[in-house]
N, C-alpha and C positions, 0 to 999 in steps of 0.2 A: 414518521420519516418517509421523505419522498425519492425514491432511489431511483436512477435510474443506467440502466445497467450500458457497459462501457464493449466491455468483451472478456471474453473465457479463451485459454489458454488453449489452443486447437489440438498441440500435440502432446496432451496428458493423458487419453483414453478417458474412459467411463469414468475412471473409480481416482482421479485427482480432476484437481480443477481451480487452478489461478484465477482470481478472476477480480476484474474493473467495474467498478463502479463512483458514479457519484452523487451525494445524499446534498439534494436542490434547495434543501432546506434550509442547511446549515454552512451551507458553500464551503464542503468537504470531499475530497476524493476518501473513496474508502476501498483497502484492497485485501484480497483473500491470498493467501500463500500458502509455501514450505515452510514448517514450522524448522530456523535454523540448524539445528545442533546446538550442544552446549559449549562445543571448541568456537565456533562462530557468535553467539550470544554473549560468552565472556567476553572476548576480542572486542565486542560492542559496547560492553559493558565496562570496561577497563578505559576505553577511551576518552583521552582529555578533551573536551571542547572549551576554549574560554569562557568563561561566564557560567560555567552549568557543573551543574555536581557531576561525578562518575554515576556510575548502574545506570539500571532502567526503570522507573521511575514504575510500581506497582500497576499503573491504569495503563502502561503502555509494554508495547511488545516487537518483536524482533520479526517481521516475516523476510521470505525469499521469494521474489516474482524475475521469471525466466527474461534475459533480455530482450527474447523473441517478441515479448508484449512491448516493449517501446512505443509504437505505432498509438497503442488501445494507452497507454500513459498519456502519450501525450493529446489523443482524443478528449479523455477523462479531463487535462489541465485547460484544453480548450473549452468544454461545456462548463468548469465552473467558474473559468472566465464569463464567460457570458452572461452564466446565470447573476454573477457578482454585481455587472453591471444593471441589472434592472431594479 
């Protein structure tokens, strides 16, 4: 995996840390969070989308990343743009 890193979460201190990346390999943003709660994971989980079962699907998971990152998101969407194109 070839990762390359986007941006970390400025205002969590030491000991949390959001953070942006994207894996140039597989032309994927990949992101570190708050691990939801279980009030917010059900909510998620409960939810209809057309075409797709309810839950969360075992290989997959519920994070929180602070709005403050938007900027480092939409960093992360432009580099795997690019990298897509080559």
């Amino acid at each position: 995996m070839s990762l390359l890193f986007i941006g970390i979460d400025p205002s969590t201190g030491d000991d949390k840390s959001p953070t942006v990346w994207v894996d140039q390999e597989k032309k994927e943003i990949v992101f570190q969070g708050w691990k939801p709660g279980q009030e917010l994971e059900a909510e998620c989980a409960a939810f209809e989308v057309p075409g797709h079962a309810k839950g969360i699907p075992d290989d997959e998971a519920v994070v929180r990343i602070p709005a403050r990152m938007v900027q480092m998101i939409r960093e992360a969407c432009d580099a795997v743009e690019r990298s897509a194109v080559r």
